[in-house]
N, C-alpha and C positions, 0 to 999 in steps of 0.2 A: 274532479276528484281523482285523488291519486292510491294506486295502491301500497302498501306498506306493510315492511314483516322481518322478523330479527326471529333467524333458526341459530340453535345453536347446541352443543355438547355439554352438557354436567360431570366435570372432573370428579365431582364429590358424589355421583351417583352411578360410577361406572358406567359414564357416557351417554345417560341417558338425553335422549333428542325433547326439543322443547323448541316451540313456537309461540312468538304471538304477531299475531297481524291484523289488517285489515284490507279486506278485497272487494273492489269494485268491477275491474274488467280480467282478470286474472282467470281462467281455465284448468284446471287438475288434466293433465291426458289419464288414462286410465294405467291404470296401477296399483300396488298391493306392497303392503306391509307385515315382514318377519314378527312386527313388533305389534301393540295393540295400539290403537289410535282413541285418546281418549281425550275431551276437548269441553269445555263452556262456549256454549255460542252468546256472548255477551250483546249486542242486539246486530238486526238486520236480523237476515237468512240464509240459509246456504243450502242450495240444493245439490243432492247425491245422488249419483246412479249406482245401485249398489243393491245384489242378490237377484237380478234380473228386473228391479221396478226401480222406479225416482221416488226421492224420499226426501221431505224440508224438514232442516235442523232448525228449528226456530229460536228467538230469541232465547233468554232464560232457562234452557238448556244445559244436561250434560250429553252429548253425543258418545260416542264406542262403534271403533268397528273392529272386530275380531282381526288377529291373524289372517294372512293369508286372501283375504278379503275383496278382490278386484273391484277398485270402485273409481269414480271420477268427481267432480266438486265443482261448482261455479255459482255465482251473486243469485240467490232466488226473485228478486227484482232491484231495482236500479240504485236501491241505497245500498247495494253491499250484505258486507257481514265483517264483523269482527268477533274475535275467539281465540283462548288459551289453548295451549294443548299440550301434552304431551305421550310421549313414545315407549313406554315401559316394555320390556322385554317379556316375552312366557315365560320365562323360568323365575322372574321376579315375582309375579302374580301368583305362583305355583307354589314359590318359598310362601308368601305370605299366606295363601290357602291350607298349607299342612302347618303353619303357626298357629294357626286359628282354632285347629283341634278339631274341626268341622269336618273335615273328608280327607281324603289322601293328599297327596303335593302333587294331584292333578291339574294341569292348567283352565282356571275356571271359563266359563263362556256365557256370553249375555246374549241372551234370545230377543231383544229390542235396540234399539239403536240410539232408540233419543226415549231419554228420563226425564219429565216434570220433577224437581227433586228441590228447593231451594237450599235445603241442606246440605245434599252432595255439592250441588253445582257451587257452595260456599264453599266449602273443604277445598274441591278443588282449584278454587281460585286461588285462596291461601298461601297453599302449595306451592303456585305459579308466585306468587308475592315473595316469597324465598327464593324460589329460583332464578327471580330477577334480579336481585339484592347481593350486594358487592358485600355487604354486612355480614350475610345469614353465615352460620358456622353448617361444618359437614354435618356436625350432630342435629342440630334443629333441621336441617332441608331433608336426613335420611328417615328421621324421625315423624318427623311431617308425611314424607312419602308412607312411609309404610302404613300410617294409621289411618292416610285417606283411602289409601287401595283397598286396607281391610274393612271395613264402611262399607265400601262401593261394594265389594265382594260379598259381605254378610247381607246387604238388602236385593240385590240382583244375579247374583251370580249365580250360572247351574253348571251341571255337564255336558259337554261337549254332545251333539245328538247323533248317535252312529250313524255311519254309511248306509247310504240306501243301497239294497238288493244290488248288484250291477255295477257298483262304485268302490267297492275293497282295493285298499292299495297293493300294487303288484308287484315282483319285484323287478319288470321290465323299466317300470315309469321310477323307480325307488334308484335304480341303475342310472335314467336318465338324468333325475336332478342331479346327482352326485359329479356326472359329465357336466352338467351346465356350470356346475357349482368351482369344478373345476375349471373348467376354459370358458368363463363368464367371459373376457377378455379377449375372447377370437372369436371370427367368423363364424360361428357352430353352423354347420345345415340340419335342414330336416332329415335328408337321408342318414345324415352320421346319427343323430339322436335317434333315429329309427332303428338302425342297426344295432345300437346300443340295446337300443329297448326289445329289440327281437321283436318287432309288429311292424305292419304298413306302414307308409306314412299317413295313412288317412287312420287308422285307426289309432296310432299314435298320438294326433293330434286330439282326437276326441277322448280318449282315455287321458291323459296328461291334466287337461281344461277342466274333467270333470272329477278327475280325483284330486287336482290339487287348486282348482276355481282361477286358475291364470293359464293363458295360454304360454308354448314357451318362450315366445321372444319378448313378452313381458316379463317374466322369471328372470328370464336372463340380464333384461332391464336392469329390473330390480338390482339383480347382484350386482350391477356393475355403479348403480348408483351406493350401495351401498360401501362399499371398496374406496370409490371416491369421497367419499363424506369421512372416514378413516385416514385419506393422505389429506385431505383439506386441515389436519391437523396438523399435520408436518411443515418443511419450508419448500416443499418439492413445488416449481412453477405449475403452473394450471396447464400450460400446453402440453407438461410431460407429465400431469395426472390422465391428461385427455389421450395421451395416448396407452400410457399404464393399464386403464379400465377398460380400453375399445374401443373410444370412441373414434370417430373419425379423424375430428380435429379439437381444438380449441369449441370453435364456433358451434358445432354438433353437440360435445360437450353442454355446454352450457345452456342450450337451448332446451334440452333433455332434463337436465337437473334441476332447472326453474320449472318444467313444464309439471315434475312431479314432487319437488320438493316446496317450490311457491318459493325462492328465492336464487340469487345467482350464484355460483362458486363463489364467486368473491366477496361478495354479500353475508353468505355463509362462514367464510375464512375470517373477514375481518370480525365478524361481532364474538367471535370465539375468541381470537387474540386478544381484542379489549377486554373481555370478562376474567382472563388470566394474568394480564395486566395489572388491571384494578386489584386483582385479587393479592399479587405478588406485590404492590403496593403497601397495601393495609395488612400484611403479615400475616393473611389468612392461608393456611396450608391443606391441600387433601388428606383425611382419614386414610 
């Protein structure tokens, strides 16, 4: 049994990230998401390490992991899993939440992970049914998106649950990401981040982890896979994306980006260009 999986970019939804796959031997390294991870586990299971326990997405499922979220993924036993997904931004959720008339254009948050729901987990397959579709116009996929999110939000969604005692963002660690954010792309050490943040480095590291749930060289991960999934859209070769973002090489590169995205640069690259293709074929244009 083999694994299988097509990530790709929605021109017509302002880039939003979209998967679908199926995994048998395939591994998440641990990592975290700017974006919300919202997913149908269409059968199998997938087990997550995520908010310090393991937790199975079972079949007929809608999955959700917040923002910001450190978590990992792999086959809950030997048949795998297969599952839609996609990547919607906070500020999208946040738009839709102050549409709704229901509370401010707060970014909403779901206190559960995985929903028994066959009516969500319908919507949002839907969804994914347009976004697969060389057919679908910008109007039906944006339309679609927004009224499954508002759904999802009006049965699940709260607010966000403040900081415990001991965890208020500071403006040492606030300082720090803004450095990461900027030189994702270099060597950062711990002492420069320290210094930045005006703390140890032992307390830095523990302050960082605990107010923002990632440590920082997964942060800094993160940004750099991010960055890359942004040139994977251009014609810039992979070895000088690989060196662009940080990574060591080519090889480093891509070992990194499959380990947390579940697919390869090029993998990634190509199914994007055919879906623009197709598109530029059939005279479909972005809103």
């Amino acid at each position: 049994m083999k694994d299988s999986a097509r990530y790709w970019l929605d021109p017509d939804l302002e880039g939003l990230e979209c998967l679908t796959a199926t995994y048998y031997s395939h591994r998440f390294a641990p990592h975290a998401h700017e974006e919300f991870v919202i997913g149908v586990i269409q059968s199998g299971a997938q087990r997550v390490r995520l908010r310090g326990s393991h937790e199975i997405f079972p079949e007929n499922t809608t999955c959700v992991i917040n923002p910001e979220e450190v978590h990992t993924g792999h086959a809950a036993t030997g048949a795998g899993w297969s599952y839609k997904v996609i990547y919607p931004h906070p500020s999208v959720l946040a738009r839709v939440t102050e549409e709704l008339g229901e509370r401010s254009a707060r970014t909403p948050y779901f206190t559960r992970n995985v929903y028994k729901d066959n009516y969500i987990s319908r919507l949002f397959l839907n969804l994914h049914e347009a976004l697969e579709s060389a057919y679908a116009t910008p109007l039906a996929k944006q339309t679609l998106l927004n009224s499954t999110l508002a759904r999802f939000i009006l049965r699940y969604g709260s607010e966000k649950p403040k900081l415990k005692t001991g965890k208020k963002n500071t403006p040492g660690i606030s300082r720090a990401r803004e450095y990461l954010d900027a030189f994702y792309d270099t060597p950062v050490t711990l002492d420069e981040l320290a210094e930045v943040a005006c703390m140890s480095q032992f307390h830095f590291v523990r302050s960082f982890s605990s107010q923002t749930g990632i440590p920082p060289h997964v942060y800094q991960l993160c940004r750099r896979i991010g960055a890359a999934k942004q040139l994977l859209c251009t014609d810039m070769p992979l070895v000088d994306i690989a060196a662009e973002t940080g990574f060591v090489d080519q090889s480093h590169f891509t070992n990194r980006f499959k380990a947390v995205v579940g697919v390869t640069p090029g993998q990634f690259r190509k199914l994007s260009k055919n879906l623009q293709d197709k598109r530029s074929q059939h005279g479909i244009e972005s809103s």
